[in-house]
C-alpha positions in Angstrom: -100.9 -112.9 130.7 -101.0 -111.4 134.4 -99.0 -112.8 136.7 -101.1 -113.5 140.1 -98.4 -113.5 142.7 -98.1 -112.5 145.2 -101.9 -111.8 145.4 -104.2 -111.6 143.1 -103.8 -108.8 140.3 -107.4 -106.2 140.3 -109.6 -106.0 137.3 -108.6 -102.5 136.7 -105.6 -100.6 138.0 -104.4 -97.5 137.5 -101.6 -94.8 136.6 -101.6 -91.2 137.2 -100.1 -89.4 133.7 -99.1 -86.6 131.9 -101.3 -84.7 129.8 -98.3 -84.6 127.6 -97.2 -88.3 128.0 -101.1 -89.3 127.0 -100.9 -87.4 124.2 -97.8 -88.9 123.2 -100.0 -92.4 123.3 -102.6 -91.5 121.4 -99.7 -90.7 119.0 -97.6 -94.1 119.0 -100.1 -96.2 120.4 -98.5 -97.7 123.6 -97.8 -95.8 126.6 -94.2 -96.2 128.7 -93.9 -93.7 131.0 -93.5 -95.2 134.1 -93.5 -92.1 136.9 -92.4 -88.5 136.8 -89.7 -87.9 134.6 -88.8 -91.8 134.6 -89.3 -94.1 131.1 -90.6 -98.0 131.4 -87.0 -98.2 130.3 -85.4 -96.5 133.7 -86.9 -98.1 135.6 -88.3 -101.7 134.5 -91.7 -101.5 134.9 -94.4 -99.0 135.0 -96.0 -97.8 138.7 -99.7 -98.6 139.2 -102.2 -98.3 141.8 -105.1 -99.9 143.0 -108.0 -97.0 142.9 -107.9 -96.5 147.1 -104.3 -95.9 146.7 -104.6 -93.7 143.9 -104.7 -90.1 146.1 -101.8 -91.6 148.5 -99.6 -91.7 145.5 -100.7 -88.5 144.1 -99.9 -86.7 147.4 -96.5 -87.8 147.4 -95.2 -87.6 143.9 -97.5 -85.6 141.7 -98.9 -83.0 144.2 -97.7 -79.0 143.0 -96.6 -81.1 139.8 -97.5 -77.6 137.7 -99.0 -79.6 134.8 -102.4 -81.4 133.9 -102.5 -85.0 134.7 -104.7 -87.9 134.0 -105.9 -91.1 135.7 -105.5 -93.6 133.1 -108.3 -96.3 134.1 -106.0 -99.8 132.7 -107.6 -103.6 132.3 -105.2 -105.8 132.8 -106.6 -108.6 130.8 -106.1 -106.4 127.7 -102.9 -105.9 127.9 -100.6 -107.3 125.1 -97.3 -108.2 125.7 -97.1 -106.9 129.5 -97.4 -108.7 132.6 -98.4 -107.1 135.9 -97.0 -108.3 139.4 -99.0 -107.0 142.9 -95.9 -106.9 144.5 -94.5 -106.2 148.1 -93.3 -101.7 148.6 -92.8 -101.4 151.9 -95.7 -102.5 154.2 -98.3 -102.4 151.1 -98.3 -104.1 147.6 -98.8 -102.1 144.0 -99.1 -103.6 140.7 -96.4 -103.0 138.4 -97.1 -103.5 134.5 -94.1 -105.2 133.5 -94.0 -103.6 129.7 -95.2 -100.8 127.5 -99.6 -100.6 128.3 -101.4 -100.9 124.7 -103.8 -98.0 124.1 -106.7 -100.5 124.1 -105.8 -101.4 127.7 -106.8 -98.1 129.0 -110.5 -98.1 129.4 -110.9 -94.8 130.8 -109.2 -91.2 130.8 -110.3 -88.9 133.4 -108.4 -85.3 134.2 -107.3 -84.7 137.8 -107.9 -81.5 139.5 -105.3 -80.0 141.6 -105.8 -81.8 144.5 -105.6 -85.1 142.9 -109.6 -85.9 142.6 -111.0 -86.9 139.1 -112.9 -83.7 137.2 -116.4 -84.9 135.4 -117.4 -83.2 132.5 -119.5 -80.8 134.8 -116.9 -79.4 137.0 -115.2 -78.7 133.7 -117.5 -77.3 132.9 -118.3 -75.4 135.6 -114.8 -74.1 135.7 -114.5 -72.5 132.2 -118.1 -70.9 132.6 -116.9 -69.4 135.8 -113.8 -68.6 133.7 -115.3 -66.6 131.2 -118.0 -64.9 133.8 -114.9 -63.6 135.6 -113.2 -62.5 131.8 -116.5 -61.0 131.2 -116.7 -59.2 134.5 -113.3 -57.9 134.2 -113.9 -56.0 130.6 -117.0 -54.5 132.0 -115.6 -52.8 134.5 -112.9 -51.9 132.0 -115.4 -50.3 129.4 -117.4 -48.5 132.8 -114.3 -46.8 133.2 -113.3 -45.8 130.1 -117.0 -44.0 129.6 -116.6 -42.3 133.1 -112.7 -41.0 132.3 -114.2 -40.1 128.3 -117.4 -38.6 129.2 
């Protein structure tokens, strides 16, 4: 299972994803997308975090992205035919998963808002009451105008 060098591998790590790419998983069952626009394939293995890097590497790469992302929460020990490395990128160390990540690896699914925090049901919430308040608003003033211009 996971390799250990050259430190020890976390109990969970973790991948920022596509909305898309997710859904994709769901589909097939595995998950291979390794960063934007790059397959498991192009690249060898797929980028992971540990959870204090996780809004370092959203900054840089998925920042003004334009489309809803994920933070899949991954257990190594469940993973099925992958291997994850910590290993040495620049002056810090990542773990790489080393193979496609089995849906039954990812423990947890949480949306990312746009500046790369995790959204809880409530702020969801939150945002599509405030959504519709504003919609509601809107038609409102719409229909006040219409009876001052008709009447």
């Amino acid at each position: 299972m996971p390799d250990t060098s050259p430190e020890t591998v976390p109990d969970r790590i973790f991948h920022i994803a596509t909305d898309a790419d997710w859904r994709r998983t769901l589909e097939t069952g595995t998950y291979s997308t390794s960063t934007v626009g790059r397959t498991l394939e192009d690249e060898g293995f797929i980028h992971a975090s540990r959870r204090e890097q996780v809004q370092g590497v959203f900054d840089r790469y998925y920042r003004g992205l334009g489309e809803h992302l994920v933070l899949l929460t991954i257990d190594p020990a469940r993973l099925t035919g992958a291997e994850v490395r910590v290993e040495a990128v620049g002056a810090d160390t990542y773990p790489h998963v080393y193979g496609p990540i089995n849906r039954s690896a990812v423990v947890d699914v949480a949306p990312l808002d746009r500046r790369g925090g995790t959204e809880t049901l409530m702020s969801l919430w939150i945002g599509g009451m405030a959504v519709r308040m504003g919609v509601a608003l809107a038609v409102m003033a719409l229909v006040t105008v219409v009876v001052l211009v008709l009447s």
